[in-house]
C-alpha positions as CSV (number, residue, x, y, z in Angstrom):
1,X,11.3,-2.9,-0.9
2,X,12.5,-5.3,2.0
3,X,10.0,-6.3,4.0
4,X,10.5,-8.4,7.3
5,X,7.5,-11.1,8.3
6,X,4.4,-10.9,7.0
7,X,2.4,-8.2,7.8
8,X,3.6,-4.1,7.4
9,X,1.6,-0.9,7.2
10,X,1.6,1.7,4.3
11,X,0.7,5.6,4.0
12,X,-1.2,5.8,1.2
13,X,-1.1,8.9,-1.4
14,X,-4.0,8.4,-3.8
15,X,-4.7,10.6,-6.9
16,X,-1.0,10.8,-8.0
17,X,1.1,11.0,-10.7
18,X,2.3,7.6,-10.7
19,X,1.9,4.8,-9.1
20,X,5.5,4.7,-6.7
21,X,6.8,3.9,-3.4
22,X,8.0,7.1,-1.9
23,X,10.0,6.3,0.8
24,X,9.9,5.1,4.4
25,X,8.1,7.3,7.6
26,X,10.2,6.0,10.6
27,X,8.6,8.2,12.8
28,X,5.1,6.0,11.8
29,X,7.3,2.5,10.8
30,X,5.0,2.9,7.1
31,X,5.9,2.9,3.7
32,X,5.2,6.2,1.6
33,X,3.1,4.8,-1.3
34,X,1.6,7.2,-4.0
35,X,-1.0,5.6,-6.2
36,X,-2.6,7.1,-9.4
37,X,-6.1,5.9,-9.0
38,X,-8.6,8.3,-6.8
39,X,-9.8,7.4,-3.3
40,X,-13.4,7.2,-4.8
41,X,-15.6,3.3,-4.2
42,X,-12.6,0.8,-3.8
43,X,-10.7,2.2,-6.5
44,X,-7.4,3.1,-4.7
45,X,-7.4,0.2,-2.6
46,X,-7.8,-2.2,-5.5
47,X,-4.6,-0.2,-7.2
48,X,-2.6,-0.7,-3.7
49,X,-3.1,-4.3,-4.0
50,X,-2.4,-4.8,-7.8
51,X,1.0,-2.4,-7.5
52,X,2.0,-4.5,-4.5
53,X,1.2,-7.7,-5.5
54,X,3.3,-7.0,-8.8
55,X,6.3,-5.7,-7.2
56,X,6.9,-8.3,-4.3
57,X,6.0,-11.0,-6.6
58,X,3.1,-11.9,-3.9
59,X,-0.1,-12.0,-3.1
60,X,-1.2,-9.3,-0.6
61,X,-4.4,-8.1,1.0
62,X,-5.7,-5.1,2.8
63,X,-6.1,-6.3,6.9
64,X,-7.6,-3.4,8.5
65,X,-7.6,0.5,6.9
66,X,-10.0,0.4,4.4
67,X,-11.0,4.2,4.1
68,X,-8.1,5.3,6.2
69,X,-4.8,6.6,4.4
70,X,-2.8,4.9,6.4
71,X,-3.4,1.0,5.9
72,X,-1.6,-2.6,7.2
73,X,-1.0,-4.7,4.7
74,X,-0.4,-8.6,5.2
75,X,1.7,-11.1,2.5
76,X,-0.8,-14.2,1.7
77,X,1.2,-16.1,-0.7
């Protein structure tokens, strides 16, 4: 996953198989992320952060798209 500056958006597929980066929507400039956990309290968002955080090596947080699919994510550390 290459990711230029520090801020990108995401379209998040909860209640999946696997947890997985899909691919990249040009038409929306978002990565295709599925994610196993449901889109139930904070659950999916939570798993977002976790499966991010792990595979850029980062810290990352949720900026705005809380109970939206599609979300912008920004690199904290």
């Amino acid at each position: 996953m290459y990711i230029q500056g520090k801020k990108f958006k995401i379209l998040v597929k909860p209640n999946s198989r696997e947890s997985k980066i899909e691919g990249f929507d040009k038409e929306k400039g978002a990565y295709k992320i599925s994610i196993k956990a449901k889109p139930e309290g904070s659950k999916a968002n939570i798993e977002i952060i976790k499966f991010l955080s792990r595979l850029l090596k980062k810290r990352v947080r949720i900026v705005s798209g809380f109970k939206s699919k599609e979300k912008i994510m920004e690199i904290i550390g």
